[in-house]
N, C-alpha and C positions, 0 to 999 in steps of 0.2 A: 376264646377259642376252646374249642371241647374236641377232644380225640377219642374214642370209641370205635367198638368193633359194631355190627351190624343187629347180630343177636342181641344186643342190648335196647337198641334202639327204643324200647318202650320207655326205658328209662326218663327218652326225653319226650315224650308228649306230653307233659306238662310245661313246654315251652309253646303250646298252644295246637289248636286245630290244622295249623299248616304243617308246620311240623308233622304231625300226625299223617297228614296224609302224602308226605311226600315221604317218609319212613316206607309208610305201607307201599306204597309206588313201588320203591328199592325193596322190597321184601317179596313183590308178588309179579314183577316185572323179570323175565328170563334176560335179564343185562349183557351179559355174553354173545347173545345171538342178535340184538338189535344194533341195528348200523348206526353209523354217524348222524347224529343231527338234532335239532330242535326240535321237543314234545310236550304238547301241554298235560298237564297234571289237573289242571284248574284254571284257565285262561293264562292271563299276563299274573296270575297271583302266586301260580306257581307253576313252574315249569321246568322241564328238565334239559342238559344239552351233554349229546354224549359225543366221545372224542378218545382218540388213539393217536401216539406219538413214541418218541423215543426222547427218553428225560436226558437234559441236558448240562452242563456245568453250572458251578454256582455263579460265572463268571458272566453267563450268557443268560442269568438269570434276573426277572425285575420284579420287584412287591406292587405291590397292585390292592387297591381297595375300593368298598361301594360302597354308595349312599342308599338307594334305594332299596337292594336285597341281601338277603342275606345268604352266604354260600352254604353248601351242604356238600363236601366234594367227594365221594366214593370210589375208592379202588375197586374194580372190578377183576382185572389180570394184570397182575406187576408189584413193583415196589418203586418208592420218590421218598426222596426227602420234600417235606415242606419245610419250605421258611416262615417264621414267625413274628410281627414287632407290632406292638400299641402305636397305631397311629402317631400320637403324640411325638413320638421320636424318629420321625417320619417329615422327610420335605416332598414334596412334589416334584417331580421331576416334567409330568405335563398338566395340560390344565384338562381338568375333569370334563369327560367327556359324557353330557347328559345321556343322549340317546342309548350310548351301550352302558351308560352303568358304572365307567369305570376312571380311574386316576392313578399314575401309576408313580411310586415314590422312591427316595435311595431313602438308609436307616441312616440317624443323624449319630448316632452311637456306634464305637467300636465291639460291640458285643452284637450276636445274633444266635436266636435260635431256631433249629432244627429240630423238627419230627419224623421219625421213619412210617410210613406207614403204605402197609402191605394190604393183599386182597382181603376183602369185605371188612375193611378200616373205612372210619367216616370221620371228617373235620367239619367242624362248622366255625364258620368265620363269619362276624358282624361288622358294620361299619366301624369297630374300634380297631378291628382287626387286618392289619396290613399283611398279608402274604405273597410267597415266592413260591409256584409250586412247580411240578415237573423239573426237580436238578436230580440230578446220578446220585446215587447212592456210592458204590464204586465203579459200576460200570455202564454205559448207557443201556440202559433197557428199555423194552419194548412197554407201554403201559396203555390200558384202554380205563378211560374213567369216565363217572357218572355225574354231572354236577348239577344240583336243583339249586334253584334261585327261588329264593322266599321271598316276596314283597314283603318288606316291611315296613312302608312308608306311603 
């Protein structure tokens, strides 16, 4: 997992070409003002999906991970805690499910980590990487985010 503000971003294009241009996407894209939904950046190789909610308890919260892409998930207006855990300490709770991508798991371990991360914050999460995201901070808030999906596989 990598946690980063947005102005940095250059930092990581050395994690390759897609990376690279789904940075620039989030840097040259007015986020704010585009509505809900799927965008291609680059075909199925990279693409974006935008989305707005109000963050929820940690209670009412699941970790969730992919095989095929890798996440990029951008605040745009708001603040969340994200959850954190290495696959590894991770059971599945259902069975992976190809076509979206995803699998979602409980942490096999008493310990868990949280990231707070506010506007023009970015996480990147790879398949080792099991996350929980959209829980309350303290209070439910409103949050609009940006999440690019990197094929990497």
């Amino acid at each position: 997992m990598i946690v980063d503000k947005l102005e940095n971003a250059e930092m990581y294009y050395v994690l390759g070409e897609r990376y690279k241009k789904a940075f620039e996407y989030l840097k040259s894209v007015d986020l704010k003002n585009l509505e809900n939904g799927k965008y291609s950046i680059d075909g199925e190789e990279i693409f974006v999906s935008v989305q707005d909610y109000e963050t929820k308890s940690e209670l009412e919260g699941k970790f969730e991970a992919h095989k095929k892409y890798a996440d990029v998930q951008f605040i745009i207006t708001g603040r969340e805690e994200i959850g954190y855990e290495n696959i590894k300490n991770c059971k599945e709770t259902t069975f992976y499910d190809d076509k979206n991508d995803i699998v979602f798991l409980e942490n096999k371990t008493p310990y868990k980590t949280f990231v707070n991360a506010d506007e023009n914050t970015f996480l990147i999460f790879t398949p080792q990487d099991a996350h929980m995201p959209c829980i309350t901070i303290e209070n439910s808030t409103y949050v609009k985010k940006a999440v690019v999906k990197i094929k990497i596989v």
